[in-house]
C-alpha beads as a LAMMPS data file, in Angstrom:
LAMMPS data file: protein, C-alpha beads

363 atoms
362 bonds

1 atom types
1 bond types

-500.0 500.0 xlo xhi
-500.0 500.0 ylo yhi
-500.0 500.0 zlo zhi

Masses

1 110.0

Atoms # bond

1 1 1 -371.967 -203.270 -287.006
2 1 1 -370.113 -199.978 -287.636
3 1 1 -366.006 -199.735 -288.658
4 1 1 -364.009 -201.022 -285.413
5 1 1 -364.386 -198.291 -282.541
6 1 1 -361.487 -197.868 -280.041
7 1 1 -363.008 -196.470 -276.805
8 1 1 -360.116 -194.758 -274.839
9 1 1 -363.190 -193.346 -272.262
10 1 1 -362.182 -193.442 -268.051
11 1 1 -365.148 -195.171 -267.289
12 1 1 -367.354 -196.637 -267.957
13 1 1 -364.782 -198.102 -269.866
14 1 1 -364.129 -200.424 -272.663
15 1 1 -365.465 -204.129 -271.823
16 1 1 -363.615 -207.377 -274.087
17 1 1 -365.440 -207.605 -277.131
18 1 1 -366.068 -211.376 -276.238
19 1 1 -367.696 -210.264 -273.147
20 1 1 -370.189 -208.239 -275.052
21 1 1 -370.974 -211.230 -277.350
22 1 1 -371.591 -213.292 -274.565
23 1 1 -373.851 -210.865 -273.079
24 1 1 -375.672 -210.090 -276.111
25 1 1 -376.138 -213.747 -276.344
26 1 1 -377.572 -214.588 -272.822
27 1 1 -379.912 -211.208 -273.032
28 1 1 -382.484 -213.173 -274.258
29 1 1 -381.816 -217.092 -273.008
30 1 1 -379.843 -217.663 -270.072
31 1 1 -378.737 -221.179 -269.072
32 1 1 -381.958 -222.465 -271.567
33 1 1 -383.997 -220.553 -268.636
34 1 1 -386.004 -219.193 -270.887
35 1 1 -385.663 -216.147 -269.166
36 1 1 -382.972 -213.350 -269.590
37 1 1 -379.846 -212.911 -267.312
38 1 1 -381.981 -209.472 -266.192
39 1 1 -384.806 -211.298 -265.478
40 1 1 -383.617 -214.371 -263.329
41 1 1 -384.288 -214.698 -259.610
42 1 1 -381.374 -213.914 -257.236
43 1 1 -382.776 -215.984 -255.282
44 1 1 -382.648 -218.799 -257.724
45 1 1 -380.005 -221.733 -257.746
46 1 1 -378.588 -220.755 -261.227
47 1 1 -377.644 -216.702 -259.789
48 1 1 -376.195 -218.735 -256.312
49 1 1 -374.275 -221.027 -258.800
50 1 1 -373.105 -217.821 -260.679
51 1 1 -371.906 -215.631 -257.661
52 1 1 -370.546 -218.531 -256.570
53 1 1 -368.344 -218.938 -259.024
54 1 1 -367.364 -215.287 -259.021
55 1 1 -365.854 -215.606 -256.400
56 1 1 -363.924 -218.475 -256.865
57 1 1 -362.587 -217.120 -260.198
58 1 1 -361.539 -213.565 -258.152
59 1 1 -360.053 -215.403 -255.539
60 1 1 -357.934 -217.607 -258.318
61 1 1 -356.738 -214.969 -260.095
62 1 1 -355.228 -212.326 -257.296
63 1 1 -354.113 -215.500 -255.159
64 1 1 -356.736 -214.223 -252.239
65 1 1 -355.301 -215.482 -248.935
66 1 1 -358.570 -217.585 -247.322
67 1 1 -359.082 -214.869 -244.498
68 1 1 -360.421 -212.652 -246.924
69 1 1 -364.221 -212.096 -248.135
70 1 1 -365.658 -210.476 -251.172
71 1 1 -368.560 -208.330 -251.307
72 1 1 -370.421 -207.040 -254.043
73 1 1 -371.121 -203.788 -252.966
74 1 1 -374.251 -200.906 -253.737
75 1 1 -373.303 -197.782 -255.350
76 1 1 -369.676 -197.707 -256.988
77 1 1 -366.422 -197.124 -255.323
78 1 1 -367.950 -193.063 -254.176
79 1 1 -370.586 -195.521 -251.607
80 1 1 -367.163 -196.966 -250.188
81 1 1 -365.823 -193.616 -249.147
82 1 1 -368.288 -193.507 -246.909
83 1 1 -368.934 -196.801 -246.031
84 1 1 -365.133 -197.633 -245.163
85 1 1 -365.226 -194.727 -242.480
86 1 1 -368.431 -196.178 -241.294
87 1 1 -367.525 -199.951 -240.163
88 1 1 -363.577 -199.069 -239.442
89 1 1 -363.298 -195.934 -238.312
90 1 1 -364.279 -196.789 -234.412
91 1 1 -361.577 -199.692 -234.003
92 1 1 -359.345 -197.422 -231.890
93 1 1 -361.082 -194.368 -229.468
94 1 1 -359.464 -191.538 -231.164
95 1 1 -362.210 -192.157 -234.046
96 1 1 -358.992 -191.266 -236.591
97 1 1 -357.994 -192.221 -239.909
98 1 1 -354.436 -191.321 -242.029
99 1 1 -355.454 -190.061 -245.938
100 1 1 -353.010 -189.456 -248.940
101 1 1 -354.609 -187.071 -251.210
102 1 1 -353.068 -187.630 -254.242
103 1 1 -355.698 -186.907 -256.310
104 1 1 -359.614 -186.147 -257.239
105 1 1 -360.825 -188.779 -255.983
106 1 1 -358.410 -189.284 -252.934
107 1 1 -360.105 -185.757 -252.293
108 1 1 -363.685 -186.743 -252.486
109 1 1 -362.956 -189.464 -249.947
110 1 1 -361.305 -187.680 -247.482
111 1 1 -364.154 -185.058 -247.507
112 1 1 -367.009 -188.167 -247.166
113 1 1 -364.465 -189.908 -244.650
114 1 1 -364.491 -186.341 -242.265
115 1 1 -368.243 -186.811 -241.452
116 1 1 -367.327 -190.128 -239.835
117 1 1 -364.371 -188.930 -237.648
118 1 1 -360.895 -187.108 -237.350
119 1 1 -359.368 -187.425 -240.618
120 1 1 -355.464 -186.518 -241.277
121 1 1 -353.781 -185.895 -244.427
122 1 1 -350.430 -187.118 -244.054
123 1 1 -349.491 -186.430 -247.317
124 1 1 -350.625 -184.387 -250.741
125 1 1 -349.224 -183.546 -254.011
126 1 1 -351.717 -180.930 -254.583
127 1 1 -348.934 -178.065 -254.631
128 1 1 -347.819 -179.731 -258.234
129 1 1 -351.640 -180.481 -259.132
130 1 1 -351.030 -183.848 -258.480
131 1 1 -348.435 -185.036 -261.184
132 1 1 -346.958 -187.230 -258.928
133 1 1 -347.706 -189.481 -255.915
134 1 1 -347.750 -188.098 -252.592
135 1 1 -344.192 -188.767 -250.153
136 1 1 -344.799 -191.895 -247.377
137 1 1 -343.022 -191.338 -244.571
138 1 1 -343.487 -194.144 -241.736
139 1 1 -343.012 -191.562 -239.151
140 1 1 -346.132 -190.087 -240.192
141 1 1 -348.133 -193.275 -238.898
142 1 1 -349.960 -193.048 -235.612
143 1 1 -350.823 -195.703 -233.934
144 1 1 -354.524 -193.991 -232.567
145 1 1 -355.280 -194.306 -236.240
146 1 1 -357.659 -196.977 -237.230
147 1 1 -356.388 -197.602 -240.691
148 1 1 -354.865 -195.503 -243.628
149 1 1 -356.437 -194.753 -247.029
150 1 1 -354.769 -194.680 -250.363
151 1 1 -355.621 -194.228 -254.130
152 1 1 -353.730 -196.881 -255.905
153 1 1 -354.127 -195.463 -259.736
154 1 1 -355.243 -191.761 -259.871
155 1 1 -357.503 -191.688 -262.933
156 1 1 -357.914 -187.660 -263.568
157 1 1 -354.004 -187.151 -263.171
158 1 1 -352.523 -190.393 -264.344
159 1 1 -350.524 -191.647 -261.757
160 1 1 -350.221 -194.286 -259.267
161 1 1 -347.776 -195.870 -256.615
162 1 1 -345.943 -198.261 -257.947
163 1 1 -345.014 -199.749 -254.350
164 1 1 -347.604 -200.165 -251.395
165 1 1 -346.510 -198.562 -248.379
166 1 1 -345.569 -200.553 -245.477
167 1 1 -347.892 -199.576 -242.933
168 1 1 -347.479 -202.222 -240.334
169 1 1 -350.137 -203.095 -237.623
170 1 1 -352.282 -199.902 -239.403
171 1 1 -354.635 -201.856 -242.214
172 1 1 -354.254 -200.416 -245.342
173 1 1 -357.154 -199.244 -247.446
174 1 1 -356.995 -198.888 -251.231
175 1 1 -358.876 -197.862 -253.719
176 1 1 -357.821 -199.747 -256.790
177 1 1 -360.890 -198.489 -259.044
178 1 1 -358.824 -197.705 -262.025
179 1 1 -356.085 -200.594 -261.638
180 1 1 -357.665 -203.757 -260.020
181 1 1 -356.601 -206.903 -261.624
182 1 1 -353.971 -204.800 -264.050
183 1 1 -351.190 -206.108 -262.400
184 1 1 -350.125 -208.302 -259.767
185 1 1 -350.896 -207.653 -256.153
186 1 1 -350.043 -209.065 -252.944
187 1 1 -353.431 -209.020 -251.114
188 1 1 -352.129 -210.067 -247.803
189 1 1 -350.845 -206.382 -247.650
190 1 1 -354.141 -204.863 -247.457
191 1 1 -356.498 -204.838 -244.610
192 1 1 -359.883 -203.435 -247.646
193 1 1 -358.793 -202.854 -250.839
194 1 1 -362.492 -201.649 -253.251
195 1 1 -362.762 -201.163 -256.553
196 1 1 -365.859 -199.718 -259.022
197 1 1 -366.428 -202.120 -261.599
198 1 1 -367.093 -199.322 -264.751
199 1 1 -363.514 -199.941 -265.548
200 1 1 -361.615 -203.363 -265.361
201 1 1 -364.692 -205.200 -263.586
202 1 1 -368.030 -204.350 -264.859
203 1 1 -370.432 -202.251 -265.809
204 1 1 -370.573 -198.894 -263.253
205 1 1 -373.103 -199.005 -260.260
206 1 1 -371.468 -201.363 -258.085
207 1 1 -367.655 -201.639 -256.346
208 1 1 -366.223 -205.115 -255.570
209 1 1 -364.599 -204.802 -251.664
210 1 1 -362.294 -207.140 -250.353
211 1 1 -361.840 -207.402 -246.542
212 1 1 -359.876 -209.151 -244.255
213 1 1 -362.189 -210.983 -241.758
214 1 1 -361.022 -209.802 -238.824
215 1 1 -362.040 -206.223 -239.289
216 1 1 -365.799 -207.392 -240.049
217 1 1 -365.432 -207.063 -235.947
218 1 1 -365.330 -203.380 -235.842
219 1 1 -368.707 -202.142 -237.626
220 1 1 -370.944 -200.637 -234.811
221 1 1 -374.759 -201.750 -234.645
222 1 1 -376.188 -198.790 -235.789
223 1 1 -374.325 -198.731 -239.478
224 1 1 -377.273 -198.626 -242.155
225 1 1 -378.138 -202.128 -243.123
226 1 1 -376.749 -201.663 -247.060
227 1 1 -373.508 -200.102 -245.931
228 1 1 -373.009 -202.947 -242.959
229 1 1 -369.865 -205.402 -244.164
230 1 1 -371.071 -207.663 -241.699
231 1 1 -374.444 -208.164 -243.276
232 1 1 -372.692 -208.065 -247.164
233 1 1 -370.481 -210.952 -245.723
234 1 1 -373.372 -212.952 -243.858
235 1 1 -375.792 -212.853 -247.040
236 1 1 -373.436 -213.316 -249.130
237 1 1 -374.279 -209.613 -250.844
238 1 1 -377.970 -210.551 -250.530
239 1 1 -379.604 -209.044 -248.040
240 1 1 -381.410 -207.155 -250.746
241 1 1 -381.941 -207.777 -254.475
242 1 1 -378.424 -207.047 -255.505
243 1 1 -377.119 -206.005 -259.091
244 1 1 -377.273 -209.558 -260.625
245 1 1 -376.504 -208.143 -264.069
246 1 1 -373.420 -206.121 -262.799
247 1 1 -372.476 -209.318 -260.927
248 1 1 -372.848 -211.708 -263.554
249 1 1 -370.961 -209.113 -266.165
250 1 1 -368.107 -209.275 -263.768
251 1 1 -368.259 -213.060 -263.634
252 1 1 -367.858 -212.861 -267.841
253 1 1 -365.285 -210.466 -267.377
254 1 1 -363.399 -212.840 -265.117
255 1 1 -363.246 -215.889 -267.636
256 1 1 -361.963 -213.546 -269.859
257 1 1 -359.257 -212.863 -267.886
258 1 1 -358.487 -216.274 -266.685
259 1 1 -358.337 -217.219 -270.340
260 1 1 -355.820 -214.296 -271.662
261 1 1 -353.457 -215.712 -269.063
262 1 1 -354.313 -214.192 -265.909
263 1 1 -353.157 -210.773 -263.734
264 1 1 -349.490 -211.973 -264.733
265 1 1 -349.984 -212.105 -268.433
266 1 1 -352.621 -209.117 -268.433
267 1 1 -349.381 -206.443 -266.524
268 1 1 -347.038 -207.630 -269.238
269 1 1 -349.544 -206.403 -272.082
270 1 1 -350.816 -203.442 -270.143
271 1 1 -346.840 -202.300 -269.645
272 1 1 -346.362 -202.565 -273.446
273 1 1 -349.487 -200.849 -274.198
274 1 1 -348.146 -197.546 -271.582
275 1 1 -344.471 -197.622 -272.519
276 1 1 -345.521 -197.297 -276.363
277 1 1 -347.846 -194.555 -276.058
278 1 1 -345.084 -192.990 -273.609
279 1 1 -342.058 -193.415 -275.923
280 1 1 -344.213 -191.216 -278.332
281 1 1 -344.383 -188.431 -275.380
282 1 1 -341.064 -188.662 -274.043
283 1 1 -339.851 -188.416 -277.882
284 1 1 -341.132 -184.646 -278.236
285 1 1 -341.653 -181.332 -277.467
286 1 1 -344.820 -181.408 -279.015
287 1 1 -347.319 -182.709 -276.494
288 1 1 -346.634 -182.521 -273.071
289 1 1 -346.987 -185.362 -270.437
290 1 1 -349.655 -184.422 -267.077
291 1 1 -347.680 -187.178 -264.474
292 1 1 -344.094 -186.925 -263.635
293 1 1 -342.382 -189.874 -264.922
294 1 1 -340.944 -191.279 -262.106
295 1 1 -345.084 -191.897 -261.242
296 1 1 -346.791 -192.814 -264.295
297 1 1 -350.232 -194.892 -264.309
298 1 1 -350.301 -197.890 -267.324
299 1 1 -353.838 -197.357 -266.995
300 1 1 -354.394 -193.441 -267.742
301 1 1 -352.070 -191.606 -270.063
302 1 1 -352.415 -187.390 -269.405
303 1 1 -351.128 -185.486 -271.930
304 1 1 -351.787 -182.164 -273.652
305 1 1 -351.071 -180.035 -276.899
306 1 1 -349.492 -176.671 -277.481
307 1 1 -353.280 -174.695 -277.566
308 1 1 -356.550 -175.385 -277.377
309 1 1 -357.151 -174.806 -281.278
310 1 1 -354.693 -177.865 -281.418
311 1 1 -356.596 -179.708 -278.877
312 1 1 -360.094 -179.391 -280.222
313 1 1 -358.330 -180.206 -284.130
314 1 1 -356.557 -183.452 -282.649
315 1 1 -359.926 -184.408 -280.430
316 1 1 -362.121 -183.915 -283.394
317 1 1 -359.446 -186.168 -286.089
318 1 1 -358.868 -188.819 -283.683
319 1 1 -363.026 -189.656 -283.172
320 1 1 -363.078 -189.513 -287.273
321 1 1 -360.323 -192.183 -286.704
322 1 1 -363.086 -193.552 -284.449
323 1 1 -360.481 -193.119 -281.436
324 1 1 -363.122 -192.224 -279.062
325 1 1 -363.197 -190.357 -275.350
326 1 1 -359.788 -189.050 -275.379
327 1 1 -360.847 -185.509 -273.954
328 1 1 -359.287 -185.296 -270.562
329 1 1 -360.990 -184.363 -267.348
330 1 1 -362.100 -180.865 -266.536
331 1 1 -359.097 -180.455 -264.003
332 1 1 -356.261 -181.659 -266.081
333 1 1 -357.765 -180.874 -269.857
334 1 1 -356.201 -181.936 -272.251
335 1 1 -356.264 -185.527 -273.094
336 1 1 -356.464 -188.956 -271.489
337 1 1 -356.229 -192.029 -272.965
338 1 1 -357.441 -194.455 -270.615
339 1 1 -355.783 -198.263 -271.560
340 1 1 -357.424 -200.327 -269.196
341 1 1 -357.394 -204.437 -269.644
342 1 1 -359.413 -204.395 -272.223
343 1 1 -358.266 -202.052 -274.806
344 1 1 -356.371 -204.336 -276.985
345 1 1 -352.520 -203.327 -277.971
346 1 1 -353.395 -202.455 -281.598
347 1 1 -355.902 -199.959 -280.176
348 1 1 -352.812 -198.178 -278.377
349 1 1 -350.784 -198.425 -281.636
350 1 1 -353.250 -197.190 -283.668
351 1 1 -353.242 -193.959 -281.372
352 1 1 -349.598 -193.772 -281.147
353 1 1 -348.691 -193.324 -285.047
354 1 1 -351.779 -191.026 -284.548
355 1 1 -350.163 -189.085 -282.458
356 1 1 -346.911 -189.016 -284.493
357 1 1 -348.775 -188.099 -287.633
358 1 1 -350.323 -185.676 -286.243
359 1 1 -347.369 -183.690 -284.356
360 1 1 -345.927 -184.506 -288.243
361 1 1 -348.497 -182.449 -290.014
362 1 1 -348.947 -179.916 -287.286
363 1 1 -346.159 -179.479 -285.253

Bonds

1 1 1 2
2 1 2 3
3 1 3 4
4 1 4 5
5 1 5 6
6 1 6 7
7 1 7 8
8 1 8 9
9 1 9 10
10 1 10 11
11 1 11 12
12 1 12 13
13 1 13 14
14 1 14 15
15 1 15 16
16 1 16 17
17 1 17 18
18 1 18 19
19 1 19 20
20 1 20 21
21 1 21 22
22 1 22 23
23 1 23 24
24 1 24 25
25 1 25 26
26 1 26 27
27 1 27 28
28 1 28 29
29 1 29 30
30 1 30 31
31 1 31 32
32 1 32 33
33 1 33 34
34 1 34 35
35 1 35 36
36 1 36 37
37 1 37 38
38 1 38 39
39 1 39 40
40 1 40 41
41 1 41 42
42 1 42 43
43 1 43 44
44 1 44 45
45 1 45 46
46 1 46 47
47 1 47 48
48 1 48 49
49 1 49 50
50 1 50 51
51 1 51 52
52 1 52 53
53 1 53 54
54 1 54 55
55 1 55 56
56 1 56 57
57 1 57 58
58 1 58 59
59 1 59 60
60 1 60 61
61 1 61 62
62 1 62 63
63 1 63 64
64 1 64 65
65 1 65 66
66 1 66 67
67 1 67 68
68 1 68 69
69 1 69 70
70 1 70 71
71 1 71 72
72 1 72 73
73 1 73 74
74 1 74 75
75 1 75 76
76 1 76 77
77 1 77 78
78 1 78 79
79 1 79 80
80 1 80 81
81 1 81 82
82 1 82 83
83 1 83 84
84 1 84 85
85 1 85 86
86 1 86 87
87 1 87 88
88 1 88 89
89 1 89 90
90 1 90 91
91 1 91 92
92 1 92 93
93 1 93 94
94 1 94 95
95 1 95 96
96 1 96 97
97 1 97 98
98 1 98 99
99 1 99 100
100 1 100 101
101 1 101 102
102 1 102 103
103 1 103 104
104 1 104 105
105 1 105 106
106 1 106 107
107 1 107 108
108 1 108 109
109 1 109 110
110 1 110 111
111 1 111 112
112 1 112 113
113 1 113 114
114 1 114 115
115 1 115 116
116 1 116 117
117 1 117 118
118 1 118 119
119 1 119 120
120 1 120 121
121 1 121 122
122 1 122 123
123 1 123 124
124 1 124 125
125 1 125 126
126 1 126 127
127 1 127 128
128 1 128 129
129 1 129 130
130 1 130 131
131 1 131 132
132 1 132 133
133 1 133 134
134 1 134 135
135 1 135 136
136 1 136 137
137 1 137 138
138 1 138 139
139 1 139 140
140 1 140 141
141 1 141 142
142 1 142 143
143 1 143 144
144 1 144 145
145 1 145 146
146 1 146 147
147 1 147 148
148 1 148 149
149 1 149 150
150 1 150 151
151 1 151 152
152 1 152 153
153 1 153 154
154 1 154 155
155 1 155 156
156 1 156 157
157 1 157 158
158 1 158 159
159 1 159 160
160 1 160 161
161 1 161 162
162 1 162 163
163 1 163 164
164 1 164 165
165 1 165 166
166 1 166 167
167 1 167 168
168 1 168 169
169 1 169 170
170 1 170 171
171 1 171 172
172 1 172 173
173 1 173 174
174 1 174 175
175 1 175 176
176 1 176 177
177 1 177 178
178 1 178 179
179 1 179 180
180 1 180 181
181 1 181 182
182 1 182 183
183 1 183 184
184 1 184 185
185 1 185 186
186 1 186 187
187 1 187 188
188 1 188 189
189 1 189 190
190 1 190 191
191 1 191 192
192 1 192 193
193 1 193 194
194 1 194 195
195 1 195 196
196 1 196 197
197 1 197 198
198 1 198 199
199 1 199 200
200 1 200 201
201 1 201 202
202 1 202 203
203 1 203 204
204 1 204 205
205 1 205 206
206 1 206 207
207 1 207 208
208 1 208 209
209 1 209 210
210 1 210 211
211 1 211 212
212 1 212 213
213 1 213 214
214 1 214 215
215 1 215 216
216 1 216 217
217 1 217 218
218 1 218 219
219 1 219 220
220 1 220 221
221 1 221 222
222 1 222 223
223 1 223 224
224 1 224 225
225 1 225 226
226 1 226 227
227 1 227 228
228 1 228 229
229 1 229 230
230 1 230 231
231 1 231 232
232 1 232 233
233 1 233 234
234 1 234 235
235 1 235 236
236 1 236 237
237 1 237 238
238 1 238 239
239 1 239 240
240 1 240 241
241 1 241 242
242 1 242 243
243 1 243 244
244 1 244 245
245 1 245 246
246 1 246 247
247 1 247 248
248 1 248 249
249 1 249 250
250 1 250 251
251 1 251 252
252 1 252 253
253 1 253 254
254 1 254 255
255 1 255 256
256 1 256 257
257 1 257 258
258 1 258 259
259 1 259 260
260 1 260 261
261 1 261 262
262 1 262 263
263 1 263 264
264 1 264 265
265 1 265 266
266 1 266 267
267 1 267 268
268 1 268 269
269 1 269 270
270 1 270 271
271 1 271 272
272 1 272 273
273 1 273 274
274 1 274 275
275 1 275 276
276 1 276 277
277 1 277 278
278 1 278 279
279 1 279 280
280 1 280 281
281 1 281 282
282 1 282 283
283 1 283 284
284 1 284 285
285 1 285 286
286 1 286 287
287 1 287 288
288 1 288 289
289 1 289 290
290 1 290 291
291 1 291 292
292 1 292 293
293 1 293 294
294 1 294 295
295 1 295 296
296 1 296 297
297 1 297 298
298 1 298 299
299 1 299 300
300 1 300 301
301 1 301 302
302 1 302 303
303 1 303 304
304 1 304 305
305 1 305 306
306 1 306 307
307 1 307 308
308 1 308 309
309 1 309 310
310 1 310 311
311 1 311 312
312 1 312 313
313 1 313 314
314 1 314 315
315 1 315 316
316 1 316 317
317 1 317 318
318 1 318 319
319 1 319 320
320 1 320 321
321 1 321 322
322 1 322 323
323 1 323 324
324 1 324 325
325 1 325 326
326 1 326 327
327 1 327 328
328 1 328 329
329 1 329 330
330 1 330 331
331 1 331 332
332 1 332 333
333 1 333 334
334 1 334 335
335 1 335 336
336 1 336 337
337 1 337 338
338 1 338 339
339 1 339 340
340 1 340 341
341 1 341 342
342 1 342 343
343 1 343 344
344 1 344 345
345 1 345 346
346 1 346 347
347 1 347 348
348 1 348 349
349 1 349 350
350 1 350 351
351 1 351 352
352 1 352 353
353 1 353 354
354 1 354 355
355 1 355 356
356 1 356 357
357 1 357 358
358 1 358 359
359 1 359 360
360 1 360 361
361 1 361 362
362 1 362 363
């Protein structure tokens, strides 16, 4: 194996190095099957045992209140812009839903979610290219809506909202692809919250939802069969032959987790890991921070240099350093360092004094 790589890429992201062994290990012999973990029946009593377990280990670590069901969705978080619209959108007449855009991805949702119905932004930071979280105002709630839509962590932008808003009898929808199980979260407040796996979960391809029961009620008959919560819940994600490697890689990822010490422990490191690397921002005038700091993600640190001939130089050093995937996305530039569970603090420190070596020798 090469030198130590530190893999700062949005997704898909970093997995724990222990998960990777793991998985390298059952490739070829899972459970003394004989068989690898690609190659095993879903059907088959050891893939029920896994899932099983899956979701006992998810509902353990965020505390999941017992009126809640997981699914192990098709398709990544993008299928769940449309399939949210799809089974919720009709619980009130008006057909309506309340989005914040507050960034890329809160975009490409409300555009899948306006096929479905009447779709309202309420609220948008796009007039400061989204640097900060949008302004919730409970005034701006209407009660013809069927729920309201949020993007916890904004990946592209590096923000997130630090506090759920309240949003009473309306349920709640978030997508937490860039932050689930980064910090601690009060479920109860949520009426779906989804997430992609390709970053704190899994490998990419599939999107954990969480849903409280009740609003398994509101998906109309005619919903195609592999976007249909009702069927996910009933078959227990197997009305078709699922993702079982995806599923089982988020099972591994889970034990990890429960063994570093849980959601609780995991926010304490991940805080560390964000206020270092923005100590070294807020300590210059060299580079220059994407997200307003009253809004900053601990996931996705946006930053960028004085030019672009500084930018390619400091891009080009850092992957020698084998710091790898820092270039930020195509709206932002610039750089992102994306510092999700399982980047380890001393790959954060390592690109810190980086980064203060570097303004050193070149600012």
């Amino acid at each position: 194996m090469k030198e130590k790589v530190y893999n700062f890429g949005a997704g898909p992201a970093k997995l724990p190095f222990q998960v990777i062994q793991q998985i390298q290990e059952d490739f070829l012999d899972f459970k003394n099957m004989g068989s690898s973990i690609i190659e095993i029946s879903h059907r088959s009593k050891e893939f029920d045992q896994l899932l099983c377990e899956t979701d006992e280990f998810f509902r353990e670590l965020v505390s999941l209140p017992a009126n809640y069901k997981i699914l192990y969705c098709h398709g990544g978080a993008q299928m769940q812009f449309s399939a949210v619209p799809m089974n919720i959108i009709g619980r009130k007449p008006a057909r309506k839903a309340l989005y914040y855009e507050s960034g890329n991805f809160a975009g490409v949702a409300i555009k899948e979610a306006q096929k479905f119905g009447n779709i309202i932004t309420v609220g948008s930071s796009s007039e400061t290219n989204f640097d900060r979280i949008p302004e919730f105002n409970k005034a701006d709630l209407d009660e013809d809506a069927s729920y309201v839509h949020i993007t916890s962590n904004n990946t592209v932008f590096g923000t997130r909202w630090h506090e759920f808003p309240d949003t009473g009898d309306l349920p709640l929808v978030v997508d937490a692809t860039s932050e689930i199980l980064s910090r601690v979260m009060d479920y109860s407040k949520f009426g779906i919250i989804f997430a992609g796996a390709q970053k704190n979960l899994g490998p990419s391809g599939m999107a954990m939802v969480i849903i409280r029961e009740d609003l398994l009620e509101h998906t109309p008959d005619n919903t195609p069969k592999l976007l249909d919560y009702r069927i996910y819940d009933k078959k227990h994600s197997l009305a078709n032959t699922n993702s079982t490697f995806a599923i089982y890689v988020i099972n591994l990822v889970l034990k990890w987790l429960k063994s570093a010490g849980g959601v609780e422990a995991i926010e304490k490191v991940n805080d560390q890991k964000a206020a270092r690397l923005y100590q070294v921002l807020d300590g210059t005038q060299f580079y220059t921070g994407h997200a307003h700091s009253d809004y900053r993600s601990t996931m996705n640190v946006t930053f960028n240099l004085p030019d672009q001939e500084l930018l390619a130089k400091f891009l080009e050093e850092a992957a020698a350093e084998n710091m790898t995937a820092l270039k930020g996305y195509r709206l932002v530039g610039g750089v992102r360092a994306s510092i999700y569970n399982a980047m380890p603090l001393e790959g954060v420190e390592k690109l810190a004094s980086f980064m203060e070596e570097f303004e050193r020798i070149n600012g």
